[in-house]
Structure formats: C-alpha cells, structure tokens
C-alpha positions as CSV (number, residue, x, y, z in Angstrom):
1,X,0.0,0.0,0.0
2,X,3.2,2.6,1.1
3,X,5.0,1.8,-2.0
4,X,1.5,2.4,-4.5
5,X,0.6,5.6,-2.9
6,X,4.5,6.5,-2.5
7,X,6.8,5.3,-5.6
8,X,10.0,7.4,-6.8
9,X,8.3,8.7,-9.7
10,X,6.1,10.2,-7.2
11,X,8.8,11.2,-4.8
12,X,10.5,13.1,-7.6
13,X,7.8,14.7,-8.4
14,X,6.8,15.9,-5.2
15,X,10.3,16.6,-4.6
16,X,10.4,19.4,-7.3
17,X,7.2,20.9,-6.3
18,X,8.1,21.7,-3.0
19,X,11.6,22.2,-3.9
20,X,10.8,25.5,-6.0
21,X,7.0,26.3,-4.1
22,X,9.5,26.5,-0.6
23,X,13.0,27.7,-2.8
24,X,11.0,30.8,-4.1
25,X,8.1,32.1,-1.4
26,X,10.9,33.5,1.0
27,X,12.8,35.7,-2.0
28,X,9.5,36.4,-3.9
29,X,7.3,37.2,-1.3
30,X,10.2,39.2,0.4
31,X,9.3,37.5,4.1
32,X,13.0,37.5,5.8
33,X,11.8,37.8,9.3
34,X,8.4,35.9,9.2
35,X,9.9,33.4,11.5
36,X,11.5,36.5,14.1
37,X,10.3,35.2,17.8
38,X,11.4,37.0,20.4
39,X,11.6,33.7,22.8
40,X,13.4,31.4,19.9
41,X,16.3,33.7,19.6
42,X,16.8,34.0,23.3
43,X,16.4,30.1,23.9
44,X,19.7,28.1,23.3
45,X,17.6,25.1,24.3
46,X,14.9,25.9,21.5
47,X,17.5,26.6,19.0
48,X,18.7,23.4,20.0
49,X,16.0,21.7,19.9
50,X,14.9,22.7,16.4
51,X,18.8,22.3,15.2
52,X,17.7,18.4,16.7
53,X,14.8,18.2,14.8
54,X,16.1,19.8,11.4
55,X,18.9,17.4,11.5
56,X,16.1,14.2,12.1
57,X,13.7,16.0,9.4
58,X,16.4,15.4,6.7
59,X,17.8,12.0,7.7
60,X,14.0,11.5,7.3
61,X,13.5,12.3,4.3
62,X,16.6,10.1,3.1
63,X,15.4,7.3,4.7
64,X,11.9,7.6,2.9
65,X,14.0,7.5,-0.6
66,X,16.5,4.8,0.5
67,X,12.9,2.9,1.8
68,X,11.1,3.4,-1.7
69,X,14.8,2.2,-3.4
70,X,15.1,-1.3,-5.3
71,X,18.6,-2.3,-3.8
72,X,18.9,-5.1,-1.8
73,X,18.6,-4.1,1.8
74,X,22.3,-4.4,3.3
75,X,23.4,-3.2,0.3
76,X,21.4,-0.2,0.6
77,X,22.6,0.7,4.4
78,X,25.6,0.6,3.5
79,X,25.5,2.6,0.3
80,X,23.4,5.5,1.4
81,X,25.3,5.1,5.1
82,X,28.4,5.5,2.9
83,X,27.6,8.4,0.7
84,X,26.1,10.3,4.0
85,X,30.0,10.0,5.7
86,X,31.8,10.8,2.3
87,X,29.3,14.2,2.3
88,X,30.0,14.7,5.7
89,X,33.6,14.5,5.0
90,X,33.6,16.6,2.3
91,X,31.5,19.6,3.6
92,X,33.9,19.7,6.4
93,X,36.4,19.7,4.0
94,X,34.9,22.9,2.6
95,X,34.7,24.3,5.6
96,X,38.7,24.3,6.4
97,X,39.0,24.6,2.5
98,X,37.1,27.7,1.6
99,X,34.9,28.7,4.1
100,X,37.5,30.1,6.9
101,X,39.6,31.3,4.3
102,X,40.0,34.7,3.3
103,X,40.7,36.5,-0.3
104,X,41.1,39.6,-2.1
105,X,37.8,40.5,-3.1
106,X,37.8,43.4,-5.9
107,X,34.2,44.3,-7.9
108,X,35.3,47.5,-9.5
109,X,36.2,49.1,-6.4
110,X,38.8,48.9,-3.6
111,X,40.5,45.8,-2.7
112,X,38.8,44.1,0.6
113,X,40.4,41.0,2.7
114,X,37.0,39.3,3.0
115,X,36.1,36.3,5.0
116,X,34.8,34.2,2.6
117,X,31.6,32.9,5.1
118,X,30.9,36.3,6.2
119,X,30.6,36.9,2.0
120,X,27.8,34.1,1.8
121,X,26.3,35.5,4.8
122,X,26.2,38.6,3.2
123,X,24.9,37.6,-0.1
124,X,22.4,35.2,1.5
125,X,21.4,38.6,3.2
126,X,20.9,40.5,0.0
127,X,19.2,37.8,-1.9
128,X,16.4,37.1,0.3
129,X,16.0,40.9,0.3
130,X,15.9,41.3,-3.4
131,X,18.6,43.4,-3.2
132,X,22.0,41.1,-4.4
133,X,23.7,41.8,-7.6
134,X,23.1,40.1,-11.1
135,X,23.2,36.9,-11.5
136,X,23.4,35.7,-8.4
137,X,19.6,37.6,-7.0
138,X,18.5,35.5,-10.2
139,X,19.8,32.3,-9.0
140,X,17.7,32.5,-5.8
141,X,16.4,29.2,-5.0
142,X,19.1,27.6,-2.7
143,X,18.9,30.7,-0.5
144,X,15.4,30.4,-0.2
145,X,15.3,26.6,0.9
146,X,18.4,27.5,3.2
147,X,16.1,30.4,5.0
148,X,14.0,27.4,6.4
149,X,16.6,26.1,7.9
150,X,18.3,29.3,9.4
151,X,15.2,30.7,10.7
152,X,14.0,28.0,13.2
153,X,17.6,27.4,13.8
154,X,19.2,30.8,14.7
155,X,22.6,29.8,13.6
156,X,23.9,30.5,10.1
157,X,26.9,28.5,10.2
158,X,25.0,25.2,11.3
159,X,21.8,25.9,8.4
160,X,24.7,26.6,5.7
161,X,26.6,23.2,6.7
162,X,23.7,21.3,7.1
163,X,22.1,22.5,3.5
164,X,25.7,21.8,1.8
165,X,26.1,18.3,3.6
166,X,22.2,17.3,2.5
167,X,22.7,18.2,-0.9
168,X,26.2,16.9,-1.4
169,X,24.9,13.5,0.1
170,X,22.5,13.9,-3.4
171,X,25.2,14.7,-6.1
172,X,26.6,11.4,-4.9
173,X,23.4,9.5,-4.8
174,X,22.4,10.9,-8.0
175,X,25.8,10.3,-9.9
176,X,25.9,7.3,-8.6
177,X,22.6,6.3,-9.7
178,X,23.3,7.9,-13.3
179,X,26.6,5.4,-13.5
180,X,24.5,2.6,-12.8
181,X,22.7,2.8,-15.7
182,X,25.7,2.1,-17.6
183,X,28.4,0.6,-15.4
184,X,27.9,-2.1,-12.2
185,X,27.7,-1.6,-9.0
186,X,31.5,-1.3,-7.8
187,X,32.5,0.7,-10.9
188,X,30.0,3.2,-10.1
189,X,31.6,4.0,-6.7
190,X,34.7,4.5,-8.2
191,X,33.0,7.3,-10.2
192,X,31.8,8.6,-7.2
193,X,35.5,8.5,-5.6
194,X,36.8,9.8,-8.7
195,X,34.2,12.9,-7.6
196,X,35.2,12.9,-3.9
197,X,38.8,13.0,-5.1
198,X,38.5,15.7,-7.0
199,X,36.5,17.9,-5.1
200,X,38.6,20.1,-2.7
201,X,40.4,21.5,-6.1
202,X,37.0,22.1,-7.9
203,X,35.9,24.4,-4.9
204,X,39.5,25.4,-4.2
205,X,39.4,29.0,-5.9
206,X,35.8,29.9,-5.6
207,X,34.2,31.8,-2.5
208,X,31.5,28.9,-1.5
209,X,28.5,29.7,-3.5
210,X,26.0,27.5,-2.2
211,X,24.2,27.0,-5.6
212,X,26.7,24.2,-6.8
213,X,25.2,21.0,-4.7
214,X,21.9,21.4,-5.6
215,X,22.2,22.6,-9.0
216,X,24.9,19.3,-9.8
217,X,21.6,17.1,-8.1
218,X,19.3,18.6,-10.1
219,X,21.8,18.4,-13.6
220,X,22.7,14.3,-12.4
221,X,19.2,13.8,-12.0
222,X,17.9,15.6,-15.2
223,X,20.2,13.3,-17.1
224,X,18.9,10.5,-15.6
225,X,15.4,10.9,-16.8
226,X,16.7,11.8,-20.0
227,X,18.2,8.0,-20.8
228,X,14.9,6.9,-19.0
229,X,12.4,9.5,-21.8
230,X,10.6,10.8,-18.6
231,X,9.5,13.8,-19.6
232,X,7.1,15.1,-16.5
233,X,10.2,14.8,-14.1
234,X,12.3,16.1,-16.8
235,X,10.3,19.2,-17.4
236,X,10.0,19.6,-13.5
237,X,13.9,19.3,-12.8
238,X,14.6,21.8,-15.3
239,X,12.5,23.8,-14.1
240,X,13.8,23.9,-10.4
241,X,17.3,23.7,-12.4
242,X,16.4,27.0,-14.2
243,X,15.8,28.9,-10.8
244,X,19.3,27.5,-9.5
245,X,21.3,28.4,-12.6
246,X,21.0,29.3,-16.2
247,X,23.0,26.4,-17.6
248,X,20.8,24.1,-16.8
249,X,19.0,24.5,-20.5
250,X,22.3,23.0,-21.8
251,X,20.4,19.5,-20.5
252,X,17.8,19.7,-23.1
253,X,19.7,18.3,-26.4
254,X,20.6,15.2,-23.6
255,X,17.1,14.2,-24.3
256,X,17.8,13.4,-27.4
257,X,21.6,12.6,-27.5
258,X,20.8,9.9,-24.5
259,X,18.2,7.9,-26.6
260,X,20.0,9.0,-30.6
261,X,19.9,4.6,-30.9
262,X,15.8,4.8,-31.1
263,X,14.0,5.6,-34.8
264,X,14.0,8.9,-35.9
265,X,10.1,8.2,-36.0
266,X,10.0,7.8,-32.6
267,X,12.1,11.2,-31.8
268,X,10.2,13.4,-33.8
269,X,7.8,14.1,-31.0
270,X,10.8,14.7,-28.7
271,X,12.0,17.7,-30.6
272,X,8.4,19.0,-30.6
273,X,8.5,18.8,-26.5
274,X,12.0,19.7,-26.4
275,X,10.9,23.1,-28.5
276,X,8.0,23.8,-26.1
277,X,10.7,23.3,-23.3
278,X,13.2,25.7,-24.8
279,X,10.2,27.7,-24.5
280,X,9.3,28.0,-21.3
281,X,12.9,28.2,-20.1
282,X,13.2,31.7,-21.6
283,X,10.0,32.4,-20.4
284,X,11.7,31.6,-17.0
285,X,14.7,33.0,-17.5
286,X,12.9,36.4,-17.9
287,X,10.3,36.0,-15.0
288,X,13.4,35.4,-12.7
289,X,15.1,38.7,-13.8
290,X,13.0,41.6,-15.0
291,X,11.6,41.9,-10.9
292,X,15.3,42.2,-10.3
293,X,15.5,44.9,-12.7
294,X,17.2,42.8,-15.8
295,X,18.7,45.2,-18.2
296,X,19.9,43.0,-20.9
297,X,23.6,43.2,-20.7
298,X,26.0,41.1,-20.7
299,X,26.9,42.4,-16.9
300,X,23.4,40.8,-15.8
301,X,24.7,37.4,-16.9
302,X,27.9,37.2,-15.3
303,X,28.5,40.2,-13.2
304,X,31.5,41.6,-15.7
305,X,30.2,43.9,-18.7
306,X,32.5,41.8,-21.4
307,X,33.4,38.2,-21.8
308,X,35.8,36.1,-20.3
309,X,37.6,34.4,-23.1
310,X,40.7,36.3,-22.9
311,X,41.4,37.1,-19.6
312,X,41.0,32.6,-18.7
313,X,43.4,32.3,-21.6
314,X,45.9,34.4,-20.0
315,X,45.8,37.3,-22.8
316,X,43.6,39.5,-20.6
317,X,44.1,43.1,-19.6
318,X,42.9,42.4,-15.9
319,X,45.1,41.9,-13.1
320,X,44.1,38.4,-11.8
321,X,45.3,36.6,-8.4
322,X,45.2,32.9,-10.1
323,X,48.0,32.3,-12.2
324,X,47.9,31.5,-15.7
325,X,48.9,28.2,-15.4
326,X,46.3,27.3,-12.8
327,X,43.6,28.2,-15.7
328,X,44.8,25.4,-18.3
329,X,45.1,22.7,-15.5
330,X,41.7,22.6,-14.4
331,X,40.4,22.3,-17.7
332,X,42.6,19.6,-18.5
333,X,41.7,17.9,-15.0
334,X,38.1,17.9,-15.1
335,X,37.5,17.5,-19.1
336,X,40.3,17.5,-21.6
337,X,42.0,14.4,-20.3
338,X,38.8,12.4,-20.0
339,X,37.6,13.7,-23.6
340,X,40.8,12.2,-24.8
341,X,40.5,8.7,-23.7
342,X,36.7,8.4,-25.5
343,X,38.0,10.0,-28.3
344,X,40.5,7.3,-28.2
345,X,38.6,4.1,-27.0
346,X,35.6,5.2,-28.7
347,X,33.9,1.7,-29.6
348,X,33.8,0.5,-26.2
349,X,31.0,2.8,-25.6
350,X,27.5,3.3,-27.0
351,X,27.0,5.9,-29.6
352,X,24.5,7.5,-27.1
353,X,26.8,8.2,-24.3
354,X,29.8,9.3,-26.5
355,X,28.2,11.7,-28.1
356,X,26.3,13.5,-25.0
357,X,29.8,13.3,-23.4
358,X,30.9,15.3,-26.3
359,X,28.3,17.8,-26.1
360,X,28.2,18.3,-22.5
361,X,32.1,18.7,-22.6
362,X,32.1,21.3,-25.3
363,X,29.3,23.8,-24.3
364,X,30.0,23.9,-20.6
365,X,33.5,24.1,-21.2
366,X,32.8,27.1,-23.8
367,X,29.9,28.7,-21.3
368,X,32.5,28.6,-18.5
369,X,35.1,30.4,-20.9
370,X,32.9,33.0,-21.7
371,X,30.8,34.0,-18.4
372,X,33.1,31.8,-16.0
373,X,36.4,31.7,-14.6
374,X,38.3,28.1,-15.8
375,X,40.3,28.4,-12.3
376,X,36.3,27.3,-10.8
377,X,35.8,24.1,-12.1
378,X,33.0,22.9,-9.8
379,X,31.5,24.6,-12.7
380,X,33.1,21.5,-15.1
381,X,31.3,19.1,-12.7
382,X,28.1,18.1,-15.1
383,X,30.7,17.3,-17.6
384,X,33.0,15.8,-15.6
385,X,30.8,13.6,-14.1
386,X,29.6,12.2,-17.9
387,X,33.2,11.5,-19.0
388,X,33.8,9.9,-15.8
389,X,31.2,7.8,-16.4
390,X,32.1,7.2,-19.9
391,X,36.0,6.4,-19.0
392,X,35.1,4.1,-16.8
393,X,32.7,2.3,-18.8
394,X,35.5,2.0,-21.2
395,X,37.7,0.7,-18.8
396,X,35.4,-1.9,-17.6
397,X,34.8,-3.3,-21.3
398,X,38.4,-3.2,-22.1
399,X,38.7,-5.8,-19.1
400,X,37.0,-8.3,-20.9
401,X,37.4,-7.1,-24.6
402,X,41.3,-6.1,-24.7
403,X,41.9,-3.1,-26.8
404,X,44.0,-4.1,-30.1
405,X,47.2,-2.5,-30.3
C-alpha cells in the first residue's frame, strides 16, 4: 500500500514541487523575518531543539528515498550510510578549505580582505531581500530553501553546513545512480570516488557559492530521466534547475543525444517537446530577472560587462590573483583528459553516451570560458561527471574485450 501511494516517480515529483514552491516564497514574497520570535532567539535550548529536529527532518527524508529504493537491503545501508560520511567528510572539508579562508575581493572598487563565510552571509542577506547583484539575486532558490533552515535554527553556520552536507549527500546519490545505468555496482563508486577526489580543487578557488550542490543534483538527476524518456520529471527538474542556474537549458539536447539509438520516428515528437521546453525556459529565464531589474547586458549574466575568453586564456588586460597556469590545468583535469580517452577508446561505448559526453564537454566548457572563470571548475562538474562515467565504462569493457594495439 506505502510503495503504490509513494513510488520514486512520485517522490520526484513531489520533490520538485516543493523544492521550487518552498525555494521561491521566502525571495519572492520578500518574508525575511516571518519566523523573528522574540523567545526562539533567546532560547539556546529551542535553538537546539529545532537544530535536533532539522537534523532528524532530513535523515528523514533520506530514509523515505533509500525505503522506496530497489537495492537489496544491506546493500542499501551501506550505500546511502556511505555516501552520507563521504558528504559529511567533504562539507567539512569545505569548511577548512574555503569557508574560513579569506581573499582579495575586488568588484570595480577597492580591494577588501574578505572572510569568505561572512561573504555568503552577506549575499544570502541580500538575496532574500531582493537586493544582491546580477546573476546571483536571479539564481535564488538555494537561498530560499536555506532560510528554512536558518530561521528556526538561529545559527547561520549550522543551516549553511547542514544545506551543503544534504545536498552533497544527493550529487553522490544521484551520480551514482546515473553510472549505474551504464556501469555495475563497484565501478560506479569509483565514479563517485573519482568525484570525492577531485572535489577540494573544484571548490579550491571559488568563494563557496551554495548553488553548486543542488544545482549538480538537479543536472545528475535531469540526465537521468533523459536515458529513461521521462519527460514530466524532466520538465519539472529543469524547471527547479532553471531557478538555480542558467545552464541548466544545456540539459535539453541530452534528451535526445541519450536515446539517438531509437528511430527517428520515434524522436520526432521529442523535438516537438524539447521546443516547447526551450520555450518555457526563456519564459523563466525572464520571470526570474525583470523583478530584479534585468537590463539585458552582458553584466546581468555574469557580473563583468564583457566576456571572459581572454582574460581565462591568459591574454587579458585584468590583473588576476590565479595564475595562468592554474587556468589550463583545471580544464585539463576535469574535461580534456577524459575527452581524450573516448576519443580514443571510442567503440567501447554506446554511440548515445559518447556523443552526450561530447556535447556536455564542449558547451560547458565554452559557457565557462565565456561568463566563467576556468580556475572554478566545480562549474566542469556536469561534464566531468559524464566523461567519468564514460571512462570508466570503457575501462570496464576493455577488461573483458582487450583493446588491439
């Protein structure tokens, strides 16, 4: 009866819903001290209390989704057990890593030795205001889910840790469950290691925008329902996507690319409902910015009033802490290399997967070059995470099928 009433196409789709219904009422109905009680902030043991019950809420909420999952039992403790210590690990990690760290912070004024948590305090501040500068005011959705933890909780640092620890225990869930569908179990957690390893020098030069977990979920779990042709999830992640971050419409062609085996006869419908997607992402795009004041420039996409291109390749006028080097290597890190070794072992995977590798490697890795820095590549993750799949896939065929020389 639980499992008819409660399945995981349900679950998704509930998820979504109240993902973007509780993600936007706090920013768009402008409510930052609905939750103001005089007795919760001078409680410790009430701000304990609901810190106690937050924490249970969410472990709830995973359970439910591990409950409703088709793994064998001991498996499954052990798996989602697993993937809630590596997050754990890892959000401390970004807390010693980035969060305590301070950096020269310059945005066409003077120089400022900034904290980089009192920075996210600060934007989270401004956003839920209305008040933060293009993009990020447009990209509002992970501060509005992280107001309902801070406001019962009273303490910033524990709602920002435990946000980034939920949703980092999801972009390992979800890439996980995205390599299953073309590797086994075992070489699916080395994709997820290969992730985890990788990690502190994706968020190494950044200043802890807490967009990235939830907006690598939400790209995972898009591609997911892609190779599975579920469009009402589809639509709905993309949708949620397109109020974390633009680049989320670089999902749609997956649609296609993920199922380019089936007849064109079949597909012609899917360009039909991929156009009537494209659609309503604009539409999106521009009911997120023109409250915000949107003034169609290029300054309201990234925050700079030119592109990037020549300043990532070293050729810049701008003065820039990172050096030069640093901008080629994480390119190389997080796609080149991996591009290379399909390019090169290209029969040992389906035509499907290659070419949305391809794709996904190309365009982010042009996006970021243009409105980016190539220094932040936790924006390369969507990418990486494909060709990661993809290498090891190859390296599991070649296993049993020996490459000729």
């Amino acid at each position: 009866m639980f499992k008819r009433l409660l399945n995981p196409r349900v679950a998704v789709i509930t998820g979504c819903v109240l993902l973007i219904v509780m993600g936007s009422l706090p920013v768009l109905l402008s409510f930052p001290d609905l939750l103001k009680i005089k007795l919760l902030d001078e409680s410790q043991a009430l701000k304990l209390t609901a810190q106690v019950f937050i924490v249970l809420f969410l472990l709830g909420i995973i359970f439910l989704i591990a409950k409703l999952d088709s793994m064998p039992t001991p498996m499954k403790f052990f798996l989602y057990g697993g993937f809630l210590l590596l997050a754990l690990i890892l959000t401390d990690i970004h807390w010693d890593t980035v969060d305590t760290m301070r950096q020269i912070h310059k945005s066409d004024g003077p120089q400022i030795n900034l904290l980089k948590f009192d920075w996210q305090i600060n934007q989270y501040v401004k956003i839920i205001r209305g008040k933060e500068n293009p993009p990020h005011q447009y990209r509002f959705l992970p501060h509005g889910v992280l107001w309902w933890i801070f406001q019962p909780s009273r303490n910033f640092r524990f709602a920002y840790n435990t946000y980034r620890c939920f949703f980092t225990f999801w972009v390992l869930l979800s890439l996980y469950k995205l390599s299953r569908m073309y590797n086994p179990h075992k070489e699916s957690l080395i994709v997820v290691f290969l992730y985890a390893i990788l990690y502190p020098l994706s968020v190494r030069y950044y200043y802890g925008n807490i967009l990235d977990p939830m907006f690598h979920t939400i790209f995972f779990m898009a591609l997911m329902y892609c190779q599975k042709r579920r469009m009402p999830e589809f639509v709905l992640l993309v949708t949620a996507g397109m109020l974390v971050k633009e680049t989320i419409i670089l999902v749609l062609p997956c649609y296609y690319l993920l199922n380019m085996e089936l007849p064109f006869a079949v597909q012609k419908k899917t360009f039909l409902k991929l156009g009537l997607l494209a659609g309503w992402c604009a539409a999106l795009f521009l009911a997120c910015r023109i409250p915000f004041g949107f003034c169609y420039n290029n300054k309201t996409l990234n925050g700079v009033s030119q592109f990037m291109i020549m300043d990532n390749l070293g050729f810049g006028g701008r003065k820039i802490l990172i050096p030069v080097w640093v901008r080629y290597m994480h390119p190389a890190l997080f796609i080149f290399i991996w591009l290379g070794i399909l390019i090169l072992y290209r029969k040992f995977i389906s035509r499907s997967l290659f070419y949305t590798a391809i794709y996904l490697s190309v365009f982010i890795y042009l996006t970021n070059l243009c409105f980016g820095w190539n220094y932040e590549s936790r924006n390369f993750i969507p990418a990486f995470g494909v060709l990661a799949i993809a290498a090891v896939s190859i390296f599991s065929q070649m296993k049993t099928q020996p490459a000729e020389l």
